[in-house]
C-alpha positions as CSV (number, residue, x, y, z in Angstrom):
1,X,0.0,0.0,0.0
2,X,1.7,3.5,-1.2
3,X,1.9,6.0,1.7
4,X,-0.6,8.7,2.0
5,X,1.2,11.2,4.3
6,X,1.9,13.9,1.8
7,X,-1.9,14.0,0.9
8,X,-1.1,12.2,-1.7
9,X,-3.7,10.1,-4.0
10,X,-2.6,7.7,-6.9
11,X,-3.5,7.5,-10.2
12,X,-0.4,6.0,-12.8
13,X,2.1,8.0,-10.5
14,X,1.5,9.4,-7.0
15,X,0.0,12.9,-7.0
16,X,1.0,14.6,-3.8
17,X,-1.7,17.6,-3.0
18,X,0.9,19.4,-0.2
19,X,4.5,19.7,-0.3
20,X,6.3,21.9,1.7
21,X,10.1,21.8,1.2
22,X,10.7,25.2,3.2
23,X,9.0,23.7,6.4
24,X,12.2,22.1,7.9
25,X,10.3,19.7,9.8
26,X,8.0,18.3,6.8
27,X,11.2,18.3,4.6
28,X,13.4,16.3,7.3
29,X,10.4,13.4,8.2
30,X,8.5,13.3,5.2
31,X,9.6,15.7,1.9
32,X,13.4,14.6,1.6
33,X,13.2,10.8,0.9
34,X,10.5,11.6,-1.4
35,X,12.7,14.4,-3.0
36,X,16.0,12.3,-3.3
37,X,13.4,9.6,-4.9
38,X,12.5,11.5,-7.8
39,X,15.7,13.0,-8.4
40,X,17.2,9.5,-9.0
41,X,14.7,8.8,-11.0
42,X,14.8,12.3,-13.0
43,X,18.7,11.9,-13.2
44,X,18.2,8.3,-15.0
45,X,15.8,9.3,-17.1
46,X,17.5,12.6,-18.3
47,X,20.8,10.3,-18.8
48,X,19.0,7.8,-21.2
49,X,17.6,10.8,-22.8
50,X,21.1,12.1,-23.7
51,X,22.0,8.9,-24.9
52,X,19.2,8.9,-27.2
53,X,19.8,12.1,-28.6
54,X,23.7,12.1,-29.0
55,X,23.8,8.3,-30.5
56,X,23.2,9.5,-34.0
57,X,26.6,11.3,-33.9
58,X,28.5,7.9,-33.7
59,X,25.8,6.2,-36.4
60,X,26.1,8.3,-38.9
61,X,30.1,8.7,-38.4
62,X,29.7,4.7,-39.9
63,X,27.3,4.7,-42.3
64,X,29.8,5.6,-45.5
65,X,31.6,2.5,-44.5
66,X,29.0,-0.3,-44.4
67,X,27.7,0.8,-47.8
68,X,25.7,4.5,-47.7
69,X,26.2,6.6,-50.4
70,X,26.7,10.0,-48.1
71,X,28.1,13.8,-49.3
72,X,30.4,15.0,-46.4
73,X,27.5,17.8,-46.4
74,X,24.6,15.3,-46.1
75,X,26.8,14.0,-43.2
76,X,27.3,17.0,-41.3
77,X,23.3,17.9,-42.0
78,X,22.3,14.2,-40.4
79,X,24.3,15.1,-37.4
80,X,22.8,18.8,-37.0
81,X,19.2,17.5,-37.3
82,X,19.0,16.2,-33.9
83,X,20.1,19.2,-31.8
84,X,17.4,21.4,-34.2
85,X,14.5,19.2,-33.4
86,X,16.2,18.9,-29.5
87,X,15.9,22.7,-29.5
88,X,12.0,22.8,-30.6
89,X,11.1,20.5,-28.1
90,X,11.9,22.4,-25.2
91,X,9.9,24.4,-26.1
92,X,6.9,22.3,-26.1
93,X,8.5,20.1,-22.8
94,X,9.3,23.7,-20.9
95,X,5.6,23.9,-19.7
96,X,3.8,20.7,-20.5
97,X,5.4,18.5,-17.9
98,X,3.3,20.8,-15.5
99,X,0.3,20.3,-16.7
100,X,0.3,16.6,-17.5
101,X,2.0,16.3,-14.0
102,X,6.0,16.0,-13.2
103,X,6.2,12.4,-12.6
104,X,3.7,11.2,-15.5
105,X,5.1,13.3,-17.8
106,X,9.2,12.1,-16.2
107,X,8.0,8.4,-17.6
108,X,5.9,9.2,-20.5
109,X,8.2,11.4,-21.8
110,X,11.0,8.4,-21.3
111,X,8.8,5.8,-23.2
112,X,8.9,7.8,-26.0
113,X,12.6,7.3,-26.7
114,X,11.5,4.1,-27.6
115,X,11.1,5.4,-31.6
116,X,14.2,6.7,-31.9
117,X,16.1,3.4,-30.2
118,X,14.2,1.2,-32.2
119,X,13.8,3.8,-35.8
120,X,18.1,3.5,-35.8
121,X,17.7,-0.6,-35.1
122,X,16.4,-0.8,-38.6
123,X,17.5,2.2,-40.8
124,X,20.9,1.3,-40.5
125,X,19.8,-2.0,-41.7
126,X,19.5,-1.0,-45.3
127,X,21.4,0.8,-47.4
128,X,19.2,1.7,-49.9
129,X,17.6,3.4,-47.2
130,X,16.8,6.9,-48.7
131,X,18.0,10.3,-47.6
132,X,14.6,11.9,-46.4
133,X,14.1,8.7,-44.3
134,X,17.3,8.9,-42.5
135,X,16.3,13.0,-42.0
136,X,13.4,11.6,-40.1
137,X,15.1,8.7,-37.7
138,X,17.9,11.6,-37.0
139,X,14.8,14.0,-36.3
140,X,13.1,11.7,-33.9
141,X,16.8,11.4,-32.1
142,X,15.7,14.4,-31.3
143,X,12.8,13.5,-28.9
144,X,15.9,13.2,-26.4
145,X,17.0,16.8,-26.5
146,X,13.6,18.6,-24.8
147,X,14.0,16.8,-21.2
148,X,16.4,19.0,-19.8
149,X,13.6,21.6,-20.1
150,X,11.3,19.9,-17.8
151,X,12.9,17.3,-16.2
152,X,15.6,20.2,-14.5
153,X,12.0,22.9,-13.7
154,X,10.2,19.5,-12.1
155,X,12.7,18.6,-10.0
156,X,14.0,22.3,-8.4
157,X,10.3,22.1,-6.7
158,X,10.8,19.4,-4.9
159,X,14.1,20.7,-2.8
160,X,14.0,24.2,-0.5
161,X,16.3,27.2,-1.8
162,X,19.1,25.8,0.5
163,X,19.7,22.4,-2.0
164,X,18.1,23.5,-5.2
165,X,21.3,23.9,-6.4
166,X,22.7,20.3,-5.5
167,X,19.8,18.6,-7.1
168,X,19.9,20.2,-10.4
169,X,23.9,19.9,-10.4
170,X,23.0,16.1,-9.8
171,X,20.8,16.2,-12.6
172,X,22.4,18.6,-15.0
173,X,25.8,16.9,-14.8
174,X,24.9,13.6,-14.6
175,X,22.0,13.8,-17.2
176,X,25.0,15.7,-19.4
177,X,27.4,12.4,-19.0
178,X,24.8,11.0,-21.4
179,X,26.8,12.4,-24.4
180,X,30.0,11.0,-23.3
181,X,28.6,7.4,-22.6
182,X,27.1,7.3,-25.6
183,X,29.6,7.7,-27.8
184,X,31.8,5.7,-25.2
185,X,29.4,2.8,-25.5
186,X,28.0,2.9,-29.3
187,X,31.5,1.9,-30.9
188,X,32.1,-1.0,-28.2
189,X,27.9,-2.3,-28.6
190,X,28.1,-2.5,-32.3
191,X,31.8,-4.9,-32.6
192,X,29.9,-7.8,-31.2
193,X,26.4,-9.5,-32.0
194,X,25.2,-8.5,-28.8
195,X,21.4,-9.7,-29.4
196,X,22.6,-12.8,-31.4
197,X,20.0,-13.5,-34.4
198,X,17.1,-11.1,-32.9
199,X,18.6,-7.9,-34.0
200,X,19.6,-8.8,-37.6
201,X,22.2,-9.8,-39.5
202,X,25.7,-7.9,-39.3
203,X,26.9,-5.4,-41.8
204,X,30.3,-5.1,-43.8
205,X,32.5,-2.4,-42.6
206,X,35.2,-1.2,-44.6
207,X,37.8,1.5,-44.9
208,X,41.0,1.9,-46.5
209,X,42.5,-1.6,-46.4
210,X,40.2,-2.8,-43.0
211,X,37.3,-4.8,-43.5
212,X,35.1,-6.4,-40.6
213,X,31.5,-7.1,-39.7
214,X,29.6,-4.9,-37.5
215,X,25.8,-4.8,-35.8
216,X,25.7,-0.9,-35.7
217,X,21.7,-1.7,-35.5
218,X,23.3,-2.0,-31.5
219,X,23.7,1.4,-31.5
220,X,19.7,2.3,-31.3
221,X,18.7,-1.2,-30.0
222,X,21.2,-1.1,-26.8
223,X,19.1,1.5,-24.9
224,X,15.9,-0.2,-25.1
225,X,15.7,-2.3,-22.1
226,X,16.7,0.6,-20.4
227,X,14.4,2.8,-21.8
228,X,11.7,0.3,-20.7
229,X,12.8,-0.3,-17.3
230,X,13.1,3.7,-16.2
231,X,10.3,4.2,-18.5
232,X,8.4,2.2,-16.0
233,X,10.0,2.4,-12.9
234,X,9.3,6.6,-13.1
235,X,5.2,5.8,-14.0
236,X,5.2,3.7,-10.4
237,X,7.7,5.6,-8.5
238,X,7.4,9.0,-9.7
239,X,5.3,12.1,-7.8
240,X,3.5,14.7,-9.4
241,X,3.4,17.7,-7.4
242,X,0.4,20.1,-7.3
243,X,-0.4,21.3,-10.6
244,X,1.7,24.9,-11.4
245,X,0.3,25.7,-14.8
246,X,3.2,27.2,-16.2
247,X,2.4,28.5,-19.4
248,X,4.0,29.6,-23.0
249,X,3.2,33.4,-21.7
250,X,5.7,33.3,-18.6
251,X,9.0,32.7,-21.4
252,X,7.0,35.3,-24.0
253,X,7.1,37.6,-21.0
254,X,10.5,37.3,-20.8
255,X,12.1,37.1,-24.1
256,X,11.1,41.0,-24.0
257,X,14.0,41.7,-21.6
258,X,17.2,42.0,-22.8
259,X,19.1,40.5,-20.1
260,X,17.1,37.4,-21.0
261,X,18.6,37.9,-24.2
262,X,22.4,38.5,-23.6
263,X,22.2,35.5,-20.8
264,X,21.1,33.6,-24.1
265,X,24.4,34.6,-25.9
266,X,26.5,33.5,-23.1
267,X,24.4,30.3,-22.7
268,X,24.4,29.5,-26.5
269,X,28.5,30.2,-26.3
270,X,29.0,27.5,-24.1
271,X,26.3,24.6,-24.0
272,X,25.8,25.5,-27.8
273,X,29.6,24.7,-28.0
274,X,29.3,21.3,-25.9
275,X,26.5,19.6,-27.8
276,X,27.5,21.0,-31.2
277,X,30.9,20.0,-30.9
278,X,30.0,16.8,-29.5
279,X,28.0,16.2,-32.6
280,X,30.3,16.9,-35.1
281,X,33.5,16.1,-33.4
282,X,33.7,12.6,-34.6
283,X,33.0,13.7,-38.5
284,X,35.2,16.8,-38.1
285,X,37.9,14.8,-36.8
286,X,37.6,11.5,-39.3
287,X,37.5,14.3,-42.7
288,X,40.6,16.0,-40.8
289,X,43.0,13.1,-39.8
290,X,41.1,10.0,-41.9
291,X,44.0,7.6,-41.3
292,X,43.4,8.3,-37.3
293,X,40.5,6.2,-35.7
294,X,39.0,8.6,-33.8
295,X,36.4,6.8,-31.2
296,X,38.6,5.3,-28.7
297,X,38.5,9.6,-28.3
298,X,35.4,10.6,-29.2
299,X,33.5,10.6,-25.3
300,X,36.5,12.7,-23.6
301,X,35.0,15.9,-24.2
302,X,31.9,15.6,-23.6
303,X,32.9,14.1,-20.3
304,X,35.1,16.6,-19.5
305,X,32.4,18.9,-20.1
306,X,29.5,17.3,-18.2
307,X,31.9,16.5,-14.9
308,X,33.0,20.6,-14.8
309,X,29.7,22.2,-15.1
310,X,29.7,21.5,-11.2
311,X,32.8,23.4,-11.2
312,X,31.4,26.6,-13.4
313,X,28.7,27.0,-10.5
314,X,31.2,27.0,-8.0
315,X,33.5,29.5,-10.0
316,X,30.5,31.4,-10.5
317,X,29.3,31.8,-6.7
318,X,32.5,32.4,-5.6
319,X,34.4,34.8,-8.2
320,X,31.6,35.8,-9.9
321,X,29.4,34.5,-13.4
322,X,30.3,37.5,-15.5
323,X,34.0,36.7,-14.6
324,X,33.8,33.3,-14.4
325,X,31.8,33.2,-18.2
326,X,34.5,35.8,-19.6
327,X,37.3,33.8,-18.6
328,X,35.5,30.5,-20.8
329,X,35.0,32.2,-23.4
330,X,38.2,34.1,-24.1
331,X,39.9,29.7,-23.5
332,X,37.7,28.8,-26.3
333,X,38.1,31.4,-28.4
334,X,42.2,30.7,-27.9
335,X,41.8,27.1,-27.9
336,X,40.0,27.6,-31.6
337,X,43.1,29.5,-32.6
338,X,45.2,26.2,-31.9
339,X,42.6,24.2,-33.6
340,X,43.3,26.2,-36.5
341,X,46.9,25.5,-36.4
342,X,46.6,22.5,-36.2
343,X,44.9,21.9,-39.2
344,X,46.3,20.1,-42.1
345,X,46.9,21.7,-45.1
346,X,48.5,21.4,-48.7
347,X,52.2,20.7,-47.4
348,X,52.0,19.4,-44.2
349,X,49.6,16.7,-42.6
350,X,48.6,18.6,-39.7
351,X,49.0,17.6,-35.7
352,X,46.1,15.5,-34.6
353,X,47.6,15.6,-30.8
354,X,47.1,19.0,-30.8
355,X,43.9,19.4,-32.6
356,X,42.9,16.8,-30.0
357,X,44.3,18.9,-27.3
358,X,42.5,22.1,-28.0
359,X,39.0,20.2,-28.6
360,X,40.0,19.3,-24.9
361,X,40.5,22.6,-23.7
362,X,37.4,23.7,-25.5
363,X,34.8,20.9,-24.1
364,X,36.6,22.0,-20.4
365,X,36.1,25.7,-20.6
366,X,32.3,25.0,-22.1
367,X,31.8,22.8,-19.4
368,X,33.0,25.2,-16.9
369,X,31.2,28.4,-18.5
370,X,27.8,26.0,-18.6
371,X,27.7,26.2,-15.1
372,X,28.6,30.0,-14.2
373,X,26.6,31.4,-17.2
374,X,23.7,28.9,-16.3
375,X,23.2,30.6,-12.9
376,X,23.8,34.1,-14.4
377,X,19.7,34.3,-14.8
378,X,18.3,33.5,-10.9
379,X,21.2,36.3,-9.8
380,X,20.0,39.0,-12.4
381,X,16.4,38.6,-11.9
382,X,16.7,38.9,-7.8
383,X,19.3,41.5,-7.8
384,X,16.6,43.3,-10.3
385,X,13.8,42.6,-7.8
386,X,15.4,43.9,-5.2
387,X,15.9,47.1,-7.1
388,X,12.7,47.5,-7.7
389,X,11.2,46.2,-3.9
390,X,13.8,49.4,-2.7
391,X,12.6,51.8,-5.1
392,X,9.1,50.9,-4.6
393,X,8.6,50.3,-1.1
394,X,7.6,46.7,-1.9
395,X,8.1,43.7,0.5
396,X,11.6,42.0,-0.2
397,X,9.7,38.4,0.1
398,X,7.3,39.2,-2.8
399,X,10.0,40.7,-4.8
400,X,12.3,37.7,-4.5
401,X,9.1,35.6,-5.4
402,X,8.7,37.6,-8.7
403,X,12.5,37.8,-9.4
404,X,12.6,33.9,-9.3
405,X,10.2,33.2,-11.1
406,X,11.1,35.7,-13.9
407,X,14.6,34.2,-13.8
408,X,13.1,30.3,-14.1
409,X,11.3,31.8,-17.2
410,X,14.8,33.3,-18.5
411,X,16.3,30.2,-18.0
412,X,13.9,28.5,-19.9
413,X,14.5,30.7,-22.9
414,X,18.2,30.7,-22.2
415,X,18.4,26.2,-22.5
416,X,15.8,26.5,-25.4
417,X,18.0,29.3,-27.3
418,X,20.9,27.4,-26.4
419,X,20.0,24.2,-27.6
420,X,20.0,25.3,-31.1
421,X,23.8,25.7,-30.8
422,X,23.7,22.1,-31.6
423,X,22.1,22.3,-34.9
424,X,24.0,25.8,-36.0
425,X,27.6,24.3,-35.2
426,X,27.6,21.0,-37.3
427,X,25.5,22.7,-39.8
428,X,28.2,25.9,-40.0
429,X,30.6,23.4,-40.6
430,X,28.4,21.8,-43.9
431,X,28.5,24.7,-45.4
432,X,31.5,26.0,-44.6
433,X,32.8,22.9,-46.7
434,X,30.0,23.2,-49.5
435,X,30.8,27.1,-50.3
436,X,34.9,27.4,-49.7
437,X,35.7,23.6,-49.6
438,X,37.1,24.1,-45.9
439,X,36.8,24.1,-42.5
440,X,38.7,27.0,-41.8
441,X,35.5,29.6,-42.3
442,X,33.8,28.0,-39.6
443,X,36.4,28.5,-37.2
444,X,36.4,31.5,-37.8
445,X,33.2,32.7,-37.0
446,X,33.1,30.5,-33.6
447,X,36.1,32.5,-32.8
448,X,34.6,36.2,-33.5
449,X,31.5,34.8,-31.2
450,X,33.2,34.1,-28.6
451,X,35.1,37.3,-28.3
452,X,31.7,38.8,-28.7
453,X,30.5,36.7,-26.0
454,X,33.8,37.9,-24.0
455,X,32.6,41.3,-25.0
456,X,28.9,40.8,-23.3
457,X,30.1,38.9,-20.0
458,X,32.6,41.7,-19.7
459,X,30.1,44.9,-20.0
460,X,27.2,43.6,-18.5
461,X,28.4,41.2,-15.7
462,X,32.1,41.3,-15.1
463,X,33.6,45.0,-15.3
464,X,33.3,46.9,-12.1
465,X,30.7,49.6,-12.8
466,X,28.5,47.2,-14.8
467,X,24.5,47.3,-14.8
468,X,24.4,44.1,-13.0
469,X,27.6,42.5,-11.9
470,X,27.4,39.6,-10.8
């Protein structure tokens, strides 16, 4: 029999009607095991959803070699398809999961990784597969990239102020590890017949003088059981809190401010530079050094990224966002320099231990600047509030009230906006080898952003006499 204390009633998950995190008492007997409950269960699910929507990157990296007939520009546009359709779904995930309820929608929404895990199973199956259809398996990769919208807003109700910020650096940097584990995982799942006769026969894969079977069907069908089991385990285990009707008008509201806007820049500079270059890393790197086999490599950044957003909020508390987000910024847009130099070119070969090196740095300093520029939007918003409780003569509670809410809407915008960084840095790099036939354009526009972005963090956040240093 399921508890009731909590006034909870059950339908699929347990619908709690009071929760009081603030009220030390309820949150030590009653509110924290609950609370620690759906955060595991929130952290596994956001993890598989990451897996899900970084897999393709690692597919399609294969596909020329077991026999699809694939442009270097189609390539890069299969890999930029799933952070664009990850991007539109926050939108639609940012304010649903309140309405349908935080743990029904934490399960639903995990059952529905389902298509994309099985849709890769069987495209890769078949060559003759056409282009449009392998669009629309890479587009429902996709499916994976809106959870961090809801999943992270669900589960910063259930903690008071005092360990918001441990539960969603649980669930941000271990949801994040997704990326690296996936392309850790996807080239070791897909050397061996790891379902035997179920999953289909194995493919030829070929390259240069190296020829060997492969099951890269693994690479989707490996994360259903999974899938199924947190799928389920959320839809028995899982609380839905009372209803907050968040609605589509709250991040309207705010895309009107232009803080909202310049938080989006930094935001976009360095989570838009983690999942984009984690997407196109592995093509970037094969077209670059093609005699060096590149996935033994291809999870370190992303790892490195995902374990120092921690880190970045630290920084950020401590020295300060605006500094903290400069400081990232001006690494990557050095470490892009030495990824330029490192580049091979008509007389020489180029360095792959350094191009490898600075990709490090890069995935590091994003990582880092995730974290500080992340909690640049709750800081504004309050220190705004209380601006405008002083001037007013309002009440500093009901001013901090409005101040976090407005910055939860910001920050909304700010992971939606963001996202598309994932689509706009493989896709940059399509083009880039469509109209000049190099890669070298590309660079350089991520380098003039990021000294824009040094420019922003600098006179808005960082310099002493700035509007809202923080």
């Amino acid at each position: 029999m399921r508890p009731n204390y909590a006034g909870a009633s059950s339908t699929v998950t347990i619908r709690i009607r009071r929760w009081e995190p603030e009220n030390l008492i309820f949150w030590l007997t009653r509110g924290k095991p609950l609370a620690l409950r759906n955060l595991t269960l929130s952290t596994l699910a956001l993890h598989l959803n990451f897996n899900i929507w970084m897999m393709w990157s690692m597919v399609v990296v294969n596909l020329p070699a077991i026999g699809f007939q694939l442009t270097s520009q189609q390539q890069f546009l299969l890999v930029s398809i799933p952070p664009l359709v990850g991007a539109l779904m926050r939108v639609l995930y940012s304010w649903v999961w309140s309405w349908v309820g935080g743990g029904l929608w934490l399960g639903l929404s995990t059952l529905l990784l389902v298509l994309p895990a099985f849709g890769v199973g069987q495209v890769v199956q078949d060559i003759s597969a056409p282009f449009p259809l392998l669009l629309l398996v890479a587009a429902s990769c996709g499916i994976g990239g809106g959870a961090s919208a809801s999943h992270l807003s669900n589960i910063s109700f259930f903690f008071p102020k005092s360990a918001k910020g441990f539960a969603m650096g649980i669930n941000a940097g271990f949801g994040n590890l997704g990326v690296s584990v996936a392309q850790l995982v996807v080239p070791l799942v897909i050397a061996v017949p790891l379902f035997g006769a179920w999953s289909g026969p194995p493919q030829i894969w070929g390259q240069g003088g190296s020829v060997s079977p492969v099951w890269l069907q693994n690479a989707g069908l490996v994360w259903l059981p999974l899938v199924l089991l947190v799928g389920v385990l959320c839809l028995l285990y899982a609380h839905d809190l009372p209803k907050l009707r968040i609605t589509p008008r709250d991040q309207w509201e705010m895309m009107r401010h232009p803080h909202t806007w310049y938080i989006c820049l930094l935001y976009m500079g360095s989570y838009g530079t983690f999942l984009g270059f984690a997407a196109a890393f592995p093509l970037l790197a094969h077209a670059m050094f093609p005699l060096q086999d590149v996935s033994p490599y291809a999870f370190i950044g992303p790892m490195l990224a995902a374990l120092s957003r921690p880190l970045g909020g630290w920084l950020g508390d401590r020295v300060g966002g605006g500094v903290t987000t400069l400081g990232c910024n001006l690494v990557m847009a050095l470490a892009t320099v030495g990824v330029y130099l490192s580049l091979p070119s008509a007389d020489e070969g180029g360095a792959f231990w350094l191009f490898l090196l600075m990709f490090e740095v890069i995935f590091l300093a994003a990582g880092i600047g995730n974290g500080s520029s992340y909690q640049l939007a709750p800081k504004v918003f309050l220190i705004e509030a209380g601006r405008e409780a002083q001037d007013q003569g309002e009440g500093l509670a009901e001013a901090y009230r409005r101040g976090g809410r407005r910055g939860a809407a910001a920050m909304n915008v700010s992971s939606v906006m963001a996202a598309f960084g994932g689509f706009v840095i493989p896709k940059t790099f399509g083009t880039a080898l469509e109209m000049t036939g190099s890669f070298v354009p590309a660079f350089g526009l991520f380098f003039a952003f990021y000294l824009l972005s040094v420019g922003v963090a600098w006179w808005f956040y960082a310099r002493r006499r700035a509007e809202m240093r923080c």
